[in-house]
C-alpha positions as CSV (number, residue, x, y, z in Angstrom):
1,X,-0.1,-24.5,-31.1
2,X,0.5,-20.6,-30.2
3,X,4.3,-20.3,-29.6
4,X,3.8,-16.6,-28.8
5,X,1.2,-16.4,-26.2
6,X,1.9,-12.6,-25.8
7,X,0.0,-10.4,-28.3
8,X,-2.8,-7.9,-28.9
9,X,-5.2,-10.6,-28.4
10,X,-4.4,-12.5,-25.4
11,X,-7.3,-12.4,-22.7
12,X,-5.3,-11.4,-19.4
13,X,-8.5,-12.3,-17.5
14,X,-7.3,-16.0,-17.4
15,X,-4.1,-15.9,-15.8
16,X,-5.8,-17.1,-12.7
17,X,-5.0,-20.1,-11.0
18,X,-7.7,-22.9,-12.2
19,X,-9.0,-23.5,-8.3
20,X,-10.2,-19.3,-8.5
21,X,-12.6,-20.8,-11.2
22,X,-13.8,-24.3,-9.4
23,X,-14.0,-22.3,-6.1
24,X,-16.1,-19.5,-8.3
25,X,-18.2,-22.1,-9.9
26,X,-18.7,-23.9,-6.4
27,X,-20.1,-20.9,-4.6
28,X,-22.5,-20.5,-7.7
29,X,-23.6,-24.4,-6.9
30,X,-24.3,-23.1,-3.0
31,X,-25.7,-19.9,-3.2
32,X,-23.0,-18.2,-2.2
33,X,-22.7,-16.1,-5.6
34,X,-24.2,-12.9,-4.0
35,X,-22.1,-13.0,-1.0
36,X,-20.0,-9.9,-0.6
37,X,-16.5,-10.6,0.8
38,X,-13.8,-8.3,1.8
39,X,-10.0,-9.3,1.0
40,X,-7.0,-7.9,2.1
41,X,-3.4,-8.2,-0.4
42,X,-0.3,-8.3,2.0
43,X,3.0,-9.3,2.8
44,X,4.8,-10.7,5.7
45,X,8.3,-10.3,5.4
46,X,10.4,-7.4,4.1
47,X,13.0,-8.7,1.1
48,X,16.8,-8.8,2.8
49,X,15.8,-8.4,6.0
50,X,15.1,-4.7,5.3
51,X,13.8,-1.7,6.8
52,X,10.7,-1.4,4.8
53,X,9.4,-2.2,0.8
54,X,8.3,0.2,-1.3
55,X,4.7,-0.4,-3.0
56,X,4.0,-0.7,-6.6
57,X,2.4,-2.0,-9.6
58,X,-0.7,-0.1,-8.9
59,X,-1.3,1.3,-12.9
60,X,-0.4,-2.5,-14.1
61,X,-3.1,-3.3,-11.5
62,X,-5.8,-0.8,-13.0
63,X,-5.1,-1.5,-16.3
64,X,-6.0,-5.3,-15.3
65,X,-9.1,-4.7,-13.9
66,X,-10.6,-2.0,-16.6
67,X,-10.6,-5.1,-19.2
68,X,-11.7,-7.9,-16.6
69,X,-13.6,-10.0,-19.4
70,X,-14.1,-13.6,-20.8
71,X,-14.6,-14.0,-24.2
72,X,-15.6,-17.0,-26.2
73,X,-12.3,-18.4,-26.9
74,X,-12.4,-18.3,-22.9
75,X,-15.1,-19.8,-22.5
76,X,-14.6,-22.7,-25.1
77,X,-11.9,-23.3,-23.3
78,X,-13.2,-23.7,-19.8
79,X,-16.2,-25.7,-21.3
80,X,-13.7,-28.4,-22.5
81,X,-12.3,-29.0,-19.5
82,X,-15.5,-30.6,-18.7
83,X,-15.7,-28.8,-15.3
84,X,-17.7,-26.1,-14.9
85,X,-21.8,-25.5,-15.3
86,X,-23.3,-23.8,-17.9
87,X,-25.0,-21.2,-15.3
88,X,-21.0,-20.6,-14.2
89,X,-19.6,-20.0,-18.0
90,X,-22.9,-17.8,-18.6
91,X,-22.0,-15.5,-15.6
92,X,-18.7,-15.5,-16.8
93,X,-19.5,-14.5,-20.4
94,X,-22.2,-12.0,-19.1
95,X,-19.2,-10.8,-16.3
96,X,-19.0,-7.4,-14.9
97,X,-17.0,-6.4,-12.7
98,X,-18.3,-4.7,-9.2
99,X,-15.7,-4.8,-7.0
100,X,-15.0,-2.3,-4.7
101,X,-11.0,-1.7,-4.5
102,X,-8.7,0.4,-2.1
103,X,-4.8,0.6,-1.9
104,X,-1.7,2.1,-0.7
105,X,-0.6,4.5,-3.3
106,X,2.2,3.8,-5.3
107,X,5.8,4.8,-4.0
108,X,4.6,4.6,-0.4
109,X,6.8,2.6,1.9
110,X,5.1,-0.1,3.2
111,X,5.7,-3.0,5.9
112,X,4.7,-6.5,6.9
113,X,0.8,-7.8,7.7
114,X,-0.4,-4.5,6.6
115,X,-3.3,-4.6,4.2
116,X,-2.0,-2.7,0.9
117,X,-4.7,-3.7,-1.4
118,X,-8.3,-4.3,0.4
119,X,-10.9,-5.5,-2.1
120,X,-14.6,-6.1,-1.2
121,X,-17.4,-7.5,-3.4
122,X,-18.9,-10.5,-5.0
123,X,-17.5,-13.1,-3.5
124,X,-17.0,-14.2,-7.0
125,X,-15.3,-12.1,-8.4
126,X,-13.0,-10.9,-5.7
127,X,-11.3,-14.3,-6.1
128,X,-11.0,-14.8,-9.6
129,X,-9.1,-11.5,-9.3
130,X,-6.3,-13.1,-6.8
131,X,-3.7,-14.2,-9.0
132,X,-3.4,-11.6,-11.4
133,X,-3.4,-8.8,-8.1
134,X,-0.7,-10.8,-6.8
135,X,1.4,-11.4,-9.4
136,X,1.3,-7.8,-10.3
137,X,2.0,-6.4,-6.9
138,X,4.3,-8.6,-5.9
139,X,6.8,-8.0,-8.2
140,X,6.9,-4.9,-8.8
141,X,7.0,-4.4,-4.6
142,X,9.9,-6.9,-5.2
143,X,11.7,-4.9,-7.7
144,X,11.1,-1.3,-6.0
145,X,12.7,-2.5,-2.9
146,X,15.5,-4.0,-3.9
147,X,16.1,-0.8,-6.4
148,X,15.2,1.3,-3.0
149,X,18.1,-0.6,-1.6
150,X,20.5,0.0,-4.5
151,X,19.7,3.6,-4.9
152,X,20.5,4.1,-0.9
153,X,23.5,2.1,-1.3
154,X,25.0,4.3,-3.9
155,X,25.0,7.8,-1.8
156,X,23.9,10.3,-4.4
157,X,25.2,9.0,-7.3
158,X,23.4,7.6,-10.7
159,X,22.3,4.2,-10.4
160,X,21.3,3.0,-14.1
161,X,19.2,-0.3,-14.6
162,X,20.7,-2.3,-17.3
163,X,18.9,-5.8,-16.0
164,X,16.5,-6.5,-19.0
165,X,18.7,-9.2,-20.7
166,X,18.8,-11.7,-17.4
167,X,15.2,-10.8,-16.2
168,X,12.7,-13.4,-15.9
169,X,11.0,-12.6,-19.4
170,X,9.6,-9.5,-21.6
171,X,7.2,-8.5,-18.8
172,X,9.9,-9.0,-16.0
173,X,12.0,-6.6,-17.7
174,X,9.7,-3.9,-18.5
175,X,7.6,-3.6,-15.5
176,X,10.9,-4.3,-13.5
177,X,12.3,-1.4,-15.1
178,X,9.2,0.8,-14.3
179,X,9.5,-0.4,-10.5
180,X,13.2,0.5,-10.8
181,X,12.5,3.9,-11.8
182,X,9.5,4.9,-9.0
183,X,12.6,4.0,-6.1
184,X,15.3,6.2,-8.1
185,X,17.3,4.8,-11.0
186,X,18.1,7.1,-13.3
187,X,17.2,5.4,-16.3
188,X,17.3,1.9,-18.0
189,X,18.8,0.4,-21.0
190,X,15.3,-1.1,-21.8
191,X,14.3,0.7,-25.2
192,X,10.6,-1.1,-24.7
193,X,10.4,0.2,-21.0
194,X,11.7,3.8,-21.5
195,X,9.2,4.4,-24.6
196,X,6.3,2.7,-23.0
197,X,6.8,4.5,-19.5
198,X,9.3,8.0,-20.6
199,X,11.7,6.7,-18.6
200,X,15.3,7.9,-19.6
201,X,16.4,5.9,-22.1
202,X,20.3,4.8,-21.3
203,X,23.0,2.7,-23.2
204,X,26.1,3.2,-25.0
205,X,28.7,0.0,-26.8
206,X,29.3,-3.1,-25.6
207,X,32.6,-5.5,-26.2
208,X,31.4,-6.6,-29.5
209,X,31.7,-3.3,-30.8
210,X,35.6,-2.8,-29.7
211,X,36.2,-6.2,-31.1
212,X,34.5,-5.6,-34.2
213,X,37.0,-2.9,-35.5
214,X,41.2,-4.1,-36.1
215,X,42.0,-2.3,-32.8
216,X,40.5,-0.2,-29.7
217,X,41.8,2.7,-30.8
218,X,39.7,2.5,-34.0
219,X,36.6,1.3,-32.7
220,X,36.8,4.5,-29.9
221,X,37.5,6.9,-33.5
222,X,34.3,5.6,-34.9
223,X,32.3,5.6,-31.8
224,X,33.2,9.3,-31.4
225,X,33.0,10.5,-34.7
226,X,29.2,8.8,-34.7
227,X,28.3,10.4,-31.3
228,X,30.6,13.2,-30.1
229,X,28.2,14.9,-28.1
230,X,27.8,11.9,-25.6
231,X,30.8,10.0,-26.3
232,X,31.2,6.7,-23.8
233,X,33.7,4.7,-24.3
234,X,33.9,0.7,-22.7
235,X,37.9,1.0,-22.3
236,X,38.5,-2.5,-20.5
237,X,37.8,-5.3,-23.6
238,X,41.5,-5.7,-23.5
239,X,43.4,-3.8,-20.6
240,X,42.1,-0.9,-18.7
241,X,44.8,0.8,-17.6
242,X,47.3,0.3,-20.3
243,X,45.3,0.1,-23.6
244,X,41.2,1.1,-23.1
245,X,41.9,4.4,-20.9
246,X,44.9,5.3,-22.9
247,X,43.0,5.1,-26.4
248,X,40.2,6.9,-24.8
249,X,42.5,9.7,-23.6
250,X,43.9,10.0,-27.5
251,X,40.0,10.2,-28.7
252,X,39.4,13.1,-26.0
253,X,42.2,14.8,-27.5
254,X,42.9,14.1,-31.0
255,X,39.2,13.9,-32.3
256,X,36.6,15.7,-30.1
257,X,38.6,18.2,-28.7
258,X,39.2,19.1,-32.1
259,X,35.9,19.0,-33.0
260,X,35.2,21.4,-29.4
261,X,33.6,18.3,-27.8
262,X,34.1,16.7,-24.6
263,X,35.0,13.3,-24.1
264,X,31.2,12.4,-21.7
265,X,32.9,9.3,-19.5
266,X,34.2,5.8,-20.0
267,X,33.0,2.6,-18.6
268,X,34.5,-0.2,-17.1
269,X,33.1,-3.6,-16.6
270,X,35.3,-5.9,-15.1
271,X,38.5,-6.1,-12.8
272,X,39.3,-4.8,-9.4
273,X,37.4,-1.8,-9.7
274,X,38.1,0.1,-7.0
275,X,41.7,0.1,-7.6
276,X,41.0,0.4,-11.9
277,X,38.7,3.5,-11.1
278,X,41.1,5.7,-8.7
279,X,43.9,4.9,-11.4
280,X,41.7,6.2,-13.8
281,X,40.6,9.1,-11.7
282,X,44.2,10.1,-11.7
283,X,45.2,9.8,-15.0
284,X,41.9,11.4,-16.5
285,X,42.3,14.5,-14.4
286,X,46.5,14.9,-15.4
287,X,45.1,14.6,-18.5
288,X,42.8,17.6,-18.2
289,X,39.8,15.9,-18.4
290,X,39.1,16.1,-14.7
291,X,34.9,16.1,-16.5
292,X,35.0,13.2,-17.8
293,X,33.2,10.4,-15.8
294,X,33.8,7.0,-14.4
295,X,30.9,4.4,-14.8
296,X,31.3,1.1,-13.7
297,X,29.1,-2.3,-14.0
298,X,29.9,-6.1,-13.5
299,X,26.9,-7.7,-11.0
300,X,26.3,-4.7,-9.0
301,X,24.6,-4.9,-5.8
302,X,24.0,-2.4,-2.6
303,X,26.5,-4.5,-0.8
304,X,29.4,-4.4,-3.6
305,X,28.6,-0.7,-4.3
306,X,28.8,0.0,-0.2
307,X,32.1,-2.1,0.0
308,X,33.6,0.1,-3.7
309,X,32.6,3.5,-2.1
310,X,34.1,2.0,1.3
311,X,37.5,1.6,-0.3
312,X,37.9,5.1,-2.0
313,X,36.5,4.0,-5.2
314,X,36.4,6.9,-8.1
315,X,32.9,6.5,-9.7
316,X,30.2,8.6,-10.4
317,X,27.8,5.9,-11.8
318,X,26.8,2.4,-11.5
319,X,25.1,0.0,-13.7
320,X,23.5,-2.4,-12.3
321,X,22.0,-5.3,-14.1
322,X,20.7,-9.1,-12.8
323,X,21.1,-8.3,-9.1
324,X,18.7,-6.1,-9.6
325,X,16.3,-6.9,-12.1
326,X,15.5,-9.9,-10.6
327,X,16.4,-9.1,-6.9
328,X,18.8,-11.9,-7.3
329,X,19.3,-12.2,-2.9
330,X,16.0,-12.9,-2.7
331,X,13.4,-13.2,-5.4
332,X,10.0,-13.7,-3.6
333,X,7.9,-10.9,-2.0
334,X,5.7,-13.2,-0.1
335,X,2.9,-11.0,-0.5
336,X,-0.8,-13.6,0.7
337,X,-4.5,-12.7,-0.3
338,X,-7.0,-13.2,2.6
339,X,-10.7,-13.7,3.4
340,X,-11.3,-11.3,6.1
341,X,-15.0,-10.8,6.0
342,X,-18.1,-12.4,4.4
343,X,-21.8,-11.3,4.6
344,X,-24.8,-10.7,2.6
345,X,-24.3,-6.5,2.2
346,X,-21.0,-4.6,2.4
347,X,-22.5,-2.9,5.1
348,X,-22.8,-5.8,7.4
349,X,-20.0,-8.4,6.9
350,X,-18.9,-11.1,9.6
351,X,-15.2,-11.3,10.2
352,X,-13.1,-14.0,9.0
353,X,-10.0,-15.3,10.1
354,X,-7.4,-17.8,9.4
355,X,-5.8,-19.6,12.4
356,X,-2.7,-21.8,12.1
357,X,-0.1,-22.9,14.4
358,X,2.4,-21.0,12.6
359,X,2.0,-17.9,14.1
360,X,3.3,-15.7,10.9
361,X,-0.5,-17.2,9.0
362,X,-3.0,-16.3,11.6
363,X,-4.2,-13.1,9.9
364,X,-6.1,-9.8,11.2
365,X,-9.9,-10.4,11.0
366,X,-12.7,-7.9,9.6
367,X,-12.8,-4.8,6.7
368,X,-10.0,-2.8,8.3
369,X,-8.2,0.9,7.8
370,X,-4.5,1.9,7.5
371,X,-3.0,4.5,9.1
372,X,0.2,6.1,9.5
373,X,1.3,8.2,12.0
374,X,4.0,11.4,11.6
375,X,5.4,13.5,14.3
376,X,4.5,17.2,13.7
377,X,7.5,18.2,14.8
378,X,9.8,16.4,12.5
379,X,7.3,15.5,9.5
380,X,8.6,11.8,10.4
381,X,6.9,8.5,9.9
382,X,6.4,7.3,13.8
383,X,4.0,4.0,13.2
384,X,1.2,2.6,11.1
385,X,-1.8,0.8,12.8
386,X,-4.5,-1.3,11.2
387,X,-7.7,-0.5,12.8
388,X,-11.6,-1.7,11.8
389,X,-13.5,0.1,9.4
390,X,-15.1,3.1,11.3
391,X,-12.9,4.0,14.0
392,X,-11.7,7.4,14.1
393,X,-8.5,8.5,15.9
394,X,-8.7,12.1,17.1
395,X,-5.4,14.0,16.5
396,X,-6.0,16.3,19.2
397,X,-5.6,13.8,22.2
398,X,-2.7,11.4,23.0
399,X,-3.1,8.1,21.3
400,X,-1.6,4.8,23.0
401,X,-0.5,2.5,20.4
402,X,0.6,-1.3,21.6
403,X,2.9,-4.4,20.1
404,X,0.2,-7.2,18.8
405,X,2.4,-9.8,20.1
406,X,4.0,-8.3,22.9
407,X,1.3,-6.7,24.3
408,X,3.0,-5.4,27.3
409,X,5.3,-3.5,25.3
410,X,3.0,0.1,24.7
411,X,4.0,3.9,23.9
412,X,1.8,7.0,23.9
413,X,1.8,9.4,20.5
414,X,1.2,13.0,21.2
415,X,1.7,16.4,18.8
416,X,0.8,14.0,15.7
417,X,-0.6,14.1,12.3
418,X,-2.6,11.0,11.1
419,X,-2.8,9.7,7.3
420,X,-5.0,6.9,6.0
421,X,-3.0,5.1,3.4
422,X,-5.5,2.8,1.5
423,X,-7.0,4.8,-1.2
424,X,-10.1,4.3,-3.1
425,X,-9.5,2.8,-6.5
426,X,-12.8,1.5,-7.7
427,X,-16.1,1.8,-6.4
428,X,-18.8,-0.6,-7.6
429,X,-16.6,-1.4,-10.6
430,X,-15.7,2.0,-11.3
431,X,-12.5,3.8,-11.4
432,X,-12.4,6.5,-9.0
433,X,-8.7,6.6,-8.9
434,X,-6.7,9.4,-10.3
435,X,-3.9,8.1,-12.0
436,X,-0.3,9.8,-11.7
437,X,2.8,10.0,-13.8
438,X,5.1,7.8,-13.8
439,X,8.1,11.0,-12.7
440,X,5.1,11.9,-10.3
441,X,5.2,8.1,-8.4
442,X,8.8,8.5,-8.7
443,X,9.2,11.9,-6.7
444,X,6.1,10.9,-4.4
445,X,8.5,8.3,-3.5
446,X,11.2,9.5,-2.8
447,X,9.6,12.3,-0.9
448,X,8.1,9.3,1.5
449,X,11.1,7.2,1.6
450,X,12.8,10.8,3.3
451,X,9.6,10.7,6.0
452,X,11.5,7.2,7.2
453,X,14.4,7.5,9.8
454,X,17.9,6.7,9.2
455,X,17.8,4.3,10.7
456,X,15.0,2.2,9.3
457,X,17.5,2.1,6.3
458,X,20.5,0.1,7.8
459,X,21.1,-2.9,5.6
460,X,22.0,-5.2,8.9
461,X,19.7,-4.6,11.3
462,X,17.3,-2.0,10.9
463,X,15.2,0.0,13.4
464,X,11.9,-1.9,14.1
465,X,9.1,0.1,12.7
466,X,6.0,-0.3,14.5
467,X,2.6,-2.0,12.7
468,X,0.1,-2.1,15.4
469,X,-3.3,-3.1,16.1
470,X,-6.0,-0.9,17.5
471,X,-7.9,-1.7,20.5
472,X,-11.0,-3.0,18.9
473,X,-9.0,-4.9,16.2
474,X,-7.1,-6.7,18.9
475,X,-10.1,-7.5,20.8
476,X,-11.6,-9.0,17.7
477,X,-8.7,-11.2,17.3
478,X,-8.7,-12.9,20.5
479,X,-12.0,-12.8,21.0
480,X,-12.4,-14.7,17.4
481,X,-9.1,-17.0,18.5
482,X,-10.8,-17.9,21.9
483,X,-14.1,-19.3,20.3
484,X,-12.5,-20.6,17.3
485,X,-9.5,-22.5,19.0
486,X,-9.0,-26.3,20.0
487,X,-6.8,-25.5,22.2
């Protein structure tokens, strides 16, 4: 048995769930192989009650679908399981992918029932594609808007990521690092992440180093002497304020001044830190060292960092480890993958819709657009609509845009700009998509994020932001409800 399923190796076109298989092998039986369908990815509930998520995982998505194959370990495998035809494992070994793919760029903030990923082809293939899609976009979604969160919370000032020991595995902590990164950390402690992704690459001592040595003031000599130029010392293994920032005031003066260095900052990971960091505040700048800076860590979270900043707290950094790596308040994204059109060409595909008495799962019928709306004036975000495929909004006359549950409820959009959102990614298979840098996603989103108004980004109860339905869409709907309903 493989203990480490993880290497060079390893066939990422199986992590599907098994029914993407018996459902691919039992269109094959019908004659349904050849059928195109359209699917859309999306959520339908922002994280923490938010304002809005922030959308990513888009490279981890490409680099998925560029080596979609089945080898025969794979198939061996899905032969013993004494489930599948032979015509079904010889399409698979013979696969090509020929999808058709669109999506919401990454670092674009994004809301609920909103098609981010739309994916149209074989009927086939665009399932077996379903887990892997979701998996991948749903956390790093998850990740980027809880660091979205963090980043906000902390007014301007360096938010590190230092999660990757209490993630949810190797992949959990890399790609969570990445997703970190795009909504604005700094950097991460994640060696693995920062060289795989040129992320800045952040870290210092822990406890173990302070206890290693006879005493503190030892352990902050040898620290310094090894790096002077960016000298952090952890000063509260034994007793901040009269051991840890005392010693660390005697290495800033008797060792790297000395040496014409400057002592970088000290770190402090436990205690009442609002009242250990304005102590510390004080004493560092009657010491002179009004330059050195004041990290702290210890379960960070927007809310903590809100209250510390509240309450006067000195600190010009957080780190911020498990609440955020693994978006501890609520770890799901909830993101679903439809059927919302079936036919024989892409060019003519019936709609499909789910109906359910839970009103959250009926979903939005037909191969549909994204766009969002942004005031001229302002350069701000005013709403998205989903419309079909082929309608065209005119930015020269007013457009009336309505609530698709409260229907009454209607506003008219003049002196605006108009942006579709879903980009082409593949076309027939191919990639089409011009792939960004990591900083790029990163600025691009940020740049978005300031297109949102202020007050989208309350954390208790955030502006609505409006995700409506065009005219034609809605029609559809109810139209497709009324023939398709018991009721």
């Amino acid at each position: 048995m493989k203990h480490n399923i993880w290497n060079e190796q390893t066939n990422m076109s199986m992590l599907t769930d098994f029914y993407e298989f018996t459902m691919s092998n039992g269109y094959m039986d019908h004659g349904l192989c050849d059928k195109i369908a359209c699917f859309d990815l999306y959520f339908r509930r922002i994280p923490d009650s938010g304002g809005y998520a922030i959308m990513a995982g888009v490279e981890q998505m490409i680099d998925f679908l560029t080596s979609l194959n089945f080898d025969n370990n794979d198939i061996d495998y899905l032969r013993s399981q004494d489930t599948f035809s032979e015509d079904f494992l010889t399409y698979l070994q013979d696969f090509k992918f020929e999808c058709d793919i669109w999506c919401v760029p990454e670092g674009m903030p994004i809301f609920p029932n909103e098609p981010i990923v739309k994916v149209r082809g074989p009927i086939v293939q665009a399932q077996m594609i379903e887990t892997m899609l979701l998996v991948t976009i749903n956390h790093q979604c998850l990740i980027a808007t809880k660091s979205s969160r963090i980043v906000r919370s902390a007014i301007g000032r360096a938010v590190m990521e230092f999660g990757a020991r209490r993630a949810h595995g190797y992949d959990a902590s890399v790609l969570g690092a990445r997703a970190a990164y795009i909504s604005g950390v700094t950097g991460t402690s994640n060696t693995l992440a920062a060289q795989q992704f040129d992320i800045p690459c952040l870290g210092t001592m822990a406890h173990s180093w302070v206890q290693a040595f006879d005493d503190e003031y030892e352990a902050f000599r040898a620290y310094a002497l090894s790096f002077p130029d960016n000298c952090l010392l952890l000063v509260d293994t034994y007793n901040t304020l009269k051991s840890g920032l005392p010693n660390a005031i005697r290495i800033a003066k008797e060792v790297l001044e000395p040496m014409g260095k400057r002592l970088k900052g000290i770190r402090i990971d436990s205690g009442d830190l609002a009242y250990l960091t304005i102590e510390s505040r004080r004493v560092l700048d009657e010491a002179g060292l009004q330059d050195c800076k004041i990290t702290v860590s210890n379960s960070m979270d927007e809310y903590l960092i809100r209250n510390l900043i509240h309450q006067g707290a000195q600190i010009d950094s957080f780190g911020v480890g498990e609440r955020l790596i693994t978006s501890k308040s609520e770890p799901v994204f909830g993101g679903v993958y439809k059927l919302c059109a079936i036919g024989d060409s892409g060019d003519e595909l019936e709609p499909r819709m789910k109906i359910s008495d839970n009103p959250d799962k009926v979903t939005n019928p037909g191969c549909k657009e994204l766009w969002r709306f942004y005031d001229r004036a302002s350069g701000k975000a005013l709403a998205d609509l989903i419309t079909l495929e082929g309608e065209i909004i005119n930015e020269d006359e007013p457009y009336e845009i309505f609530d698709p549950f409260l229907t009454w409820k209607r506003k008219t959009l003049i002196n605006f700009r108009v942006k579709k959102l879903l980009e082409p990614v593949f076309e027939k298979g191919r990639l089409v998509y011009e792939r960004r840098k990591l900083s790029e996603i990163r600025e691009f989103c940020l740049e978005q994020q300031n297109t949102l108004y202020e007050t989208m980004k309350r954390f208790e109860n955030p502006q609505l932001y409006f995700v409506d339905l065009s005219q034609d869409l809605w029609d559809l709907k109810e139209s497709y409800l009324r023939d398709h309903s018991d009721i």
